[in-house]
Backbone as numpy.savetxt, mean C-alpha at the origin, in Angstrom:
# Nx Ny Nz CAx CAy CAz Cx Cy Cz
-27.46 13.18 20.34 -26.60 12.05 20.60 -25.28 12.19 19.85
-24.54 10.97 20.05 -22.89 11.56 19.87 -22.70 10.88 18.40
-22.36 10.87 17.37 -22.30 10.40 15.90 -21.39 9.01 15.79
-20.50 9.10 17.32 -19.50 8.11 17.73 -20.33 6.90 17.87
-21.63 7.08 18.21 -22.46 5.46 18.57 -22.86 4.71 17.39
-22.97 6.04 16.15 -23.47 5.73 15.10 -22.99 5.30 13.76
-21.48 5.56 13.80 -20.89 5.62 12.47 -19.10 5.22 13.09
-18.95 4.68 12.80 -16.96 4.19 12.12 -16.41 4.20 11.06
-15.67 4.82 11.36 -14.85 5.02 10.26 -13.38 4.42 10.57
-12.70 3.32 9.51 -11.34 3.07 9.45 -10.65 3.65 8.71
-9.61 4.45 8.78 -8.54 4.18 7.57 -7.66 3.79 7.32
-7.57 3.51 5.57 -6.73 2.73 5.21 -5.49 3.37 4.38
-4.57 3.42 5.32 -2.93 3.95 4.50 -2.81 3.98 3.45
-2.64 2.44 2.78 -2.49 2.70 1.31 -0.71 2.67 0.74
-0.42 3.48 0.01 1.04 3.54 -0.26 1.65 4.81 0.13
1.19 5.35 1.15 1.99 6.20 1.63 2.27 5.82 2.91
2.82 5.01 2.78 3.92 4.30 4.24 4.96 4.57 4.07
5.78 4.95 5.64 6.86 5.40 5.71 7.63 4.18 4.82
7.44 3.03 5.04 8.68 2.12 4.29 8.57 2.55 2.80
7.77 3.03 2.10 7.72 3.27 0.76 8.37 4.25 0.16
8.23 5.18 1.32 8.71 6.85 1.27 10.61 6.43 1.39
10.40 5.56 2.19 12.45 5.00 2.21 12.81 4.19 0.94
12.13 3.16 0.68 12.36 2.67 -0.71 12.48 3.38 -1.93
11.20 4.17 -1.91 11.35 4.72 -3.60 13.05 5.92 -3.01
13.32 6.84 -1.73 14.08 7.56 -1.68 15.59 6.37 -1.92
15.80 5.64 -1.51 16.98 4.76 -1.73 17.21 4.53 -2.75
15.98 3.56 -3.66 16.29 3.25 -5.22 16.61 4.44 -5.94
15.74 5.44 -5.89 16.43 6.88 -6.38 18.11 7.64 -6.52
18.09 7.31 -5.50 19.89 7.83 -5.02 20.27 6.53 -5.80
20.50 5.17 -4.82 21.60 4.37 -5.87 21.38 4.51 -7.66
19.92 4.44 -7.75 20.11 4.80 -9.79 20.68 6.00 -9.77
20.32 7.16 -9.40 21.38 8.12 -9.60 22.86 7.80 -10.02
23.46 7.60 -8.81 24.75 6.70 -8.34 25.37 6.14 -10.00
24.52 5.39 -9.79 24.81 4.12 -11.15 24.48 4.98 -12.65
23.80 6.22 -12.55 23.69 6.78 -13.96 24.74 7.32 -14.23
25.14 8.40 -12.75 26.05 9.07 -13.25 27.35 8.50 -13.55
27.59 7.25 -12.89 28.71 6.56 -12.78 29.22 6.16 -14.23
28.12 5.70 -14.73 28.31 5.14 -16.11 28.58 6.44 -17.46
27.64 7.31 -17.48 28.06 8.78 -17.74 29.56 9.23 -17.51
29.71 9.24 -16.81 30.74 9.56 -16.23 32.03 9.12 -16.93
31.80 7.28 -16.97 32.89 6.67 -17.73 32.74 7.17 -19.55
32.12 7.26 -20.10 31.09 7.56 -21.25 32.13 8.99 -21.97
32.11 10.19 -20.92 32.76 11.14 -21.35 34.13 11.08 -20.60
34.49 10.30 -19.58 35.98 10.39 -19.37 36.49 11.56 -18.35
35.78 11.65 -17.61 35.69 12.37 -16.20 35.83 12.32 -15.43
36.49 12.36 -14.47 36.59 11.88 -12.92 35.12 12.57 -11.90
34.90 13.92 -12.19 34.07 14.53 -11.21 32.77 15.26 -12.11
31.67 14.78 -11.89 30.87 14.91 -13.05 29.39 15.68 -11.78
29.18 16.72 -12.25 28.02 17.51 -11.10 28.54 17.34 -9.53
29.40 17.53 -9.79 30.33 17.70 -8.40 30.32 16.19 -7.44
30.54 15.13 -7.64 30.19 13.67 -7.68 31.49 13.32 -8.14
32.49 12.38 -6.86 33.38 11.66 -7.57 33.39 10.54 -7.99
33.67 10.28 -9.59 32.81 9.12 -10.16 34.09 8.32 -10.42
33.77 7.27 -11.36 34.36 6.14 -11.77 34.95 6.47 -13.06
35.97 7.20 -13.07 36.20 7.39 -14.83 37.13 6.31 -15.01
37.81 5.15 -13.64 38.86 4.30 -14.09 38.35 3.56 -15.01
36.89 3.13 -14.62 35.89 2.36 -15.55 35.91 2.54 -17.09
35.79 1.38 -18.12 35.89 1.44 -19.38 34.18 1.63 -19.61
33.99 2.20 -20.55 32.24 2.56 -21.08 31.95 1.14 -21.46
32.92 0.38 -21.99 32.20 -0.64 -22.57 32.92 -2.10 -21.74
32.21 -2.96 -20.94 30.60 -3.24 -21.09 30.39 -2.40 -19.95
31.51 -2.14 -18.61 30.84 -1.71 -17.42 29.70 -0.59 -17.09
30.82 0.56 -18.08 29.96 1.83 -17.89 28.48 1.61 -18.82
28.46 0.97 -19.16 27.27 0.74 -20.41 25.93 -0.12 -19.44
26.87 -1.13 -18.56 26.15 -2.19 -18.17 25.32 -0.89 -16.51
26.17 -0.05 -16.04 25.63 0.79 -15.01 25.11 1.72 -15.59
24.75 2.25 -17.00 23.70 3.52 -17.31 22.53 2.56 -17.33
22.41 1.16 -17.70 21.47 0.14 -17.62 20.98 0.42 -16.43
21.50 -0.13 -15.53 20.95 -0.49 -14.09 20.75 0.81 -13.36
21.41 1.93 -13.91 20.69 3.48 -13.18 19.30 3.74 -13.98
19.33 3.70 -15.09 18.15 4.08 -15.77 16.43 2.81 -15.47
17.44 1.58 -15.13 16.23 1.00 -14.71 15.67 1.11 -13.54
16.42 1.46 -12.36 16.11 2.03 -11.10 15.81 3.46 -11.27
16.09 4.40 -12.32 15.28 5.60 -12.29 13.76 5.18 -12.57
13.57 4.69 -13.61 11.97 3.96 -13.73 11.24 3.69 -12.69
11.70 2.76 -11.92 11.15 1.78 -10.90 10.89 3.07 -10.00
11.88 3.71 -9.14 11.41 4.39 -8.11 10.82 5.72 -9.17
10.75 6.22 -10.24 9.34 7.02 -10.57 8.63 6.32 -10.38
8.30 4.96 -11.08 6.85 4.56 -10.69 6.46 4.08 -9.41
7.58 4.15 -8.56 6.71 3.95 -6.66 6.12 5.39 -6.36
7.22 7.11 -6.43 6.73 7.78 -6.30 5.40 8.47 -6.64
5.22 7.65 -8.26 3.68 7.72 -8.78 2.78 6.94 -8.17
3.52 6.16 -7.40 2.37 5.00 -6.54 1.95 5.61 -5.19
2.90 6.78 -4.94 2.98 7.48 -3.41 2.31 8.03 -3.91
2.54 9.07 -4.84 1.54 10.46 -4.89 -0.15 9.86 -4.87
-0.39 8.79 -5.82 -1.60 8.67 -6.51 -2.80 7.74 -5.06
-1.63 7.72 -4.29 -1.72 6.83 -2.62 -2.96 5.74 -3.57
-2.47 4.50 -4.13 -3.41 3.38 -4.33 -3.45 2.75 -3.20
-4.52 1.96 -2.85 -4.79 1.44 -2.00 -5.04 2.70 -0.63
-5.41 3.09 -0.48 -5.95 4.00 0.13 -7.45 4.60 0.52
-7.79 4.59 1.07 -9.29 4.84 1.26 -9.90 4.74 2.55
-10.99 4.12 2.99 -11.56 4.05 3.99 -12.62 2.73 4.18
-12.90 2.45 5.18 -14.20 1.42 5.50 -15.14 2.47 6.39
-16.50 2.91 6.11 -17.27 3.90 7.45 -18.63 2.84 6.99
-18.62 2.25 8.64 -20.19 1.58 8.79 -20.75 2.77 9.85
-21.96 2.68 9.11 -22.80 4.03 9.05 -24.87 3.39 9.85
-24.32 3.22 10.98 -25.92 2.66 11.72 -27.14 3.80 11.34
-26.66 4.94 11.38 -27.91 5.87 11.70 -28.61 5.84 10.36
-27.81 5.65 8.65 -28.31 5.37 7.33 -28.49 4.19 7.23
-27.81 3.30 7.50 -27.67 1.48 7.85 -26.73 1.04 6.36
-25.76 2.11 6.06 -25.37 1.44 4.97 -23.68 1.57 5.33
-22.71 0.23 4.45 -21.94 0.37 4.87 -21.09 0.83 3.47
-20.33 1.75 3.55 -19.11 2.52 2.31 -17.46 1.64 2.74
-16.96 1.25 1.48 -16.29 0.90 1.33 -15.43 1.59 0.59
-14.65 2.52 0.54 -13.97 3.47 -0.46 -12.30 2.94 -0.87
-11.66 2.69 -1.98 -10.26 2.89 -1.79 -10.05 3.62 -3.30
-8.58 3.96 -3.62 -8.01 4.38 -4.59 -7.30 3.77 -5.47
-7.65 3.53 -6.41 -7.00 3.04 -7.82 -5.87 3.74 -8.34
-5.61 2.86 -9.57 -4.67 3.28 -10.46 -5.86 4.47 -11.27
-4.94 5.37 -11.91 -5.38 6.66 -12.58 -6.33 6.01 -13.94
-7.47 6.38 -14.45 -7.82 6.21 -15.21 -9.85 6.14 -14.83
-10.51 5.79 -15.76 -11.95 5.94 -15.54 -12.80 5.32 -14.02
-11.79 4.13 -14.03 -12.26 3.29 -12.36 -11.71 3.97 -11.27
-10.86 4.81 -11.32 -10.25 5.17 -10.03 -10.78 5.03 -9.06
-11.31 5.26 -8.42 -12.47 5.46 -7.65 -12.90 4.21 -7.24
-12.86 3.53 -6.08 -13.55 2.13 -5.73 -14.68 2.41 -4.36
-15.56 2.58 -4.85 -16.64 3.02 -3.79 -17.74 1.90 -3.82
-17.93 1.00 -2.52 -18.82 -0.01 -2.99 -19.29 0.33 -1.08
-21.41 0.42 -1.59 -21.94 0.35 -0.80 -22.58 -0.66 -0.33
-22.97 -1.21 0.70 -23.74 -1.99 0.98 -24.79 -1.77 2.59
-25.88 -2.66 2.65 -26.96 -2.41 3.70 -26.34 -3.03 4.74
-26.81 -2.71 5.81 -25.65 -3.30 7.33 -26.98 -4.86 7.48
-28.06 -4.73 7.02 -29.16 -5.97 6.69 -28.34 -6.90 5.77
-27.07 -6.94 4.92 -26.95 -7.80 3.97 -25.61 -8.35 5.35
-25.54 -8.02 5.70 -23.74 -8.74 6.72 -24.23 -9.49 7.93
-23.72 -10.81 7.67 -23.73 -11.76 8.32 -22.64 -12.10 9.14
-21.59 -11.76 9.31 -20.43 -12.29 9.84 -19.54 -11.27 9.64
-18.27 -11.05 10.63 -17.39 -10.73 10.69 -16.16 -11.75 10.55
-15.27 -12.27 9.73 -14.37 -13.43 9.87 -12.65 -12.77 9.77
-12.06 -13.39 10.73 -10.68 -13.12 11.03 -10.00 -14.07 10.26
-9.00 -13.74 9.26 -7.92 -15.63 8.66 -6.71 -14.23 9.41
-5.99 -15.57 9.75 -4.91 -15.36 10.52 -3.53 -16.75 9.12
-2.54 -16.39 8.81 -2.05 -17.08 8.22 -0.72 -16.67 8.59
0.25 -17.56 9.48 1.42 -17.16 9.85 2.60 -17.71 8.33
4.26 -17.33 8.71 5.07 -17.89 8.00 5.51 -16.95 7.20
6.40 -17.11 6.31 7.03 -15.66 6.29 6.65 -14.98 5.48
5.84 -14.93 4.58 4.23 -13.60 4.45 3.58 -13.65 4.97
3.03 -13.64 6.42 2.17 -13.72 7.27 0.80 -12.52 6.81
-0.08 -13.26 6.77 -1.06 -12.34 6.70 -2.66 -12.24 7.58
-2.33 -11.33 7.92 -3.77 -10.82 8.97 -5.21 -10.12 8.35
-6.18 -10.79 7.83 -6.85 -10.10 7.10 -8.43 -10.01 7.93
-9.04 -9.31 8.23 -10.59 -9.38 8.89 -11.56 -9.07 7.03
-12.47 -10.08 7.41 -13.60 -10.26 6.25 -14.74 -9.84 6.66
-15.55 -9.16 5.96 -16.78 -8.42 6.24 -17.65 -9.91 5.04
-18.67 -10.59 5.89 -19.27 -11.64 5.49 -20.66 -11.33 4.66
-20.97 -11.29 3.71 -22.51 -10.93 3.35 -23.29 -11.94 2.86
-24.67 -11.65 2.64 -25.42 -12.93 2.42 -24.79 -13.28 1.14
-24.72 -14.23 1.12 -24.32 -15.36 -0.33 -23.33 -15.89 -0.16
-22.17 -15.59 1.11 -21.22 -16.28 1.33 -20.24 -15.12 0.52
-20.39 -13.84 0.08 -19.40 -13.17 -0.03 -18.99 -12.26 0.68
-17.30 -12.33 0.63 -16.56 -11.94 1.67 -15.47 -10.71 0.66
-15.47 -9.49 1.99 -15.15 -8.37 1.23 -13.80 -8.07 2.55
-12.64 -7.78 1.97 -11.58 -7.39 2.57 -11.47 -6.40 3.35
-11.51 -6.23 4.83 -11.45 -4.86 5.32 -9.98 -4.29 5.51
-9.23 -5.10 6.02 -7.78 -4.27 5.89 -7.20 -3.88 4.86
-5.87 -3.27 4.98 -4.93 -2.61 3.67 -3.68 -3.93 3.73
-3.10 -3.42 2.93 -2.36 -4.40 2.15 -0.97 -3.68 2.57
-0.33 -4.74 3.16 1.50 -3.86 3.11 1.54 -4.36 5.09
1.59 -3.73 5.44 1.73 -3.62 7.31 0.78 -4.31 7.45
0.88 -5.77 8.24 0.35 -6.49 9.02 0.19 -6.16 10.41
-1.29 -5.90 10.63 -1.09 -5.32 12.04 -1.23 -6.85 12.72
-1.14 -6.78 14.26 -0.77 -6.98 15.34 -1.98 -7.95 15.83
-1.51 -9.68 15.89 -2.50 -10.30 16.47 -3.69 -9.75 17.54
-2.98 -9.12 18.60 -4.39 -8.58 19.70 -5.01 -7.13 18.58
-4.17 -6.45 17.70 -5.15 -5.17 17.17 -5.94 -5.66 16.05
-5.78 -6.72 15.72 -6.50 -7.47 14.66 -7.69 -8.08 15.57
-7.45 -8.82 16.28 -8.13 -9.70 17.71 -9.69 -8.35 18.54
-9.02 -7.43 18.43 -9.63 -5.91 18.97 -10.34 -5.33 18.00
-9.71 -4.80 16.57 -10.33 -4.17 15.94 -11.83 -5.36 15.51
-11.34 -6.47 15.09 -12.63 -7.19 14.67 -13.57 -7.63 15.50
-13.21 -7.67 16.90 -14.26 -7.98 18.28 -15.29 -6.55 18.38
-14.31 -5.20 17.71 -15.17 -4.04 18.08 -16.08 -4.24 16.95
-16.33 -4.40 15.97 -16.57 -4.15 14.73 -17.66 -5.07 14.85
-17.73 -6.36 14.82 -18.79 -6.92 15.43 -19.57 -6.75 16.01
-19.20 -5.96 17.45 -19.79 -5.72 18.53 -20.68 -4.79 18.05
-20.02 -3.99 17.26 -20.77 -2.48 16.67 -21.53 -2.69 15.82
-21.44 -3.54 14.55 -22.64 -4.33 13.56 -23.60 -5.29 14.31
-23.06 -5.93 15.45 -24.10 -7.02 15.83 -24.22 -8.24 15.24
-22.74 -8.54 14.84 -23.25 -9.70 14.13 -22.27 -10.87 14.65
-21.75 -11.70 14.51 -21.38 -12.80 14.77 -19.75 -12.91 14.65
-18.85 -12.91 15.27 -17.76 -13.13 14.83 -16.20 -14.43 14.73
-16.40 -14.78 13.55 -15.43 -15.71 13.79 -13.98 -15.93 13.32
-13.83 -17.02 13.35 -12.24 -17.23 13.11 -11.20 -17.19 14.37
-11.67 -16.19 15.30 -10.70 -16.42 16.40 -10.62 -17.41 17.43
C-alpha cells in the first residue's frame, strides 16, 4: 500500500521566508550606509571604500549620532541573519496512522532545548479547531484538540495563509485523523 494513506507530513517554514531574507538584506545595507557615513565624517573624507560619503557632516552630534544608528542596525540584521541561518520556528507536523502517533517537531533558539519534538497518540485527539481572527494582525491558526481540553498549534508563525487553504488544509486533516472539526 501507498505510505500517502498512512502518514502526513506538513511543513513548517519558519524564518527562512523570503520577506526575512529582504529585511535582514535592507537593514544591512542602510546600517552600512549610516556606519560608513558617520566614519566617514570622523576622519574627514569625502570617499571612504569607494562610497561617496558625507564628509560635509560635522562628527559631532551628526556623524556620532549615524555610527549609532549604523552600528545598531548592524546588530539587529546579524541577529535576523542568525535567526535565518538557525531557521527558528521551523520544523514539521507528520500524523503517522500506520504507528498511530502524532510528531510535532520545530526549531529553537541554540542551546540545550533546541530541539522541540513533542509526540503524541492519534487515541489522545479529539478535535481539530480553526480560530480565524481578522483586523490588522489577522491571524489564522488550526488547533490540534487533545483530551483535557489541550490545544497544540499546528501552523507557523509569520505568513497567514489563506481563508479557503486554512478552510482545506484543516477539513483534510480531520478527514485524515477522523475526528471532528470545528470552528468553521
Amino acid at each position: 500500500m501507498n505510505n500517502d494513506n498512512f502518514i502526513r507530513r506538513y511543513i513548517i517554514i519558519g524564518e527562512r521566508r523570503l520577506s526575512n531574507y529582504w529585511w535582514a538584506t535592507t537593514i544591512l545595507l542602510g546600517a552600512l550606509g549610516f556606519l560608513i557615513t558617520g566614519v566617514s565624517s570622523y576622519i574627514g573624507t569625502k570617499n571612504l571604500f569607494f562610497f561617496a560619503t558625507g564628509a560635509d557632516i560635522s562628527f559631532f552630534p551628526q556623524g556620532l549620532l549615524m555610527c549609532f544608528y549604523g552600528s545598531l542596525g548592524l546588530l539587529l540584521s546579524l541577529y535576523w541573519w542568525f535567526l535565518i541561518f538557525w531557521n527558528v520556528g521551523g520544523g514539521f507536523n507528520e500524523f503517522n496512522k500506520k504507528d498511530g502517533i502524532i510528531r510535532i517537531f520545530r526549531w529553537g533558539y541554540p542551546g540545550k532545548n533546541r530541539k522541540i519534538d513533542l509526540s503524541y497518540t492519534l487515541k489522545d485527539v479529539e478535535s481539530i479547531r480553526v480560530e480565524l481572527k481578522e483586523g490588522f494582525d489577522s491571524q489564522r491558526t488550526i488547533f490540534m484538540t487533545l483530551k483535557g481540553k489541550r490545544e497544540i498549534p499546528l501552523t507557523g508563525i509569520g505568513q497567514p495563509l489563506t481563508i479557503q487553504e486554512i478552510e482545506k488544509q484543516a477539513s483534510e486533516l480531520a478527514n485524515f485523523l477522523q475526528v471532528s472539526l470545528e470552528g468553521l
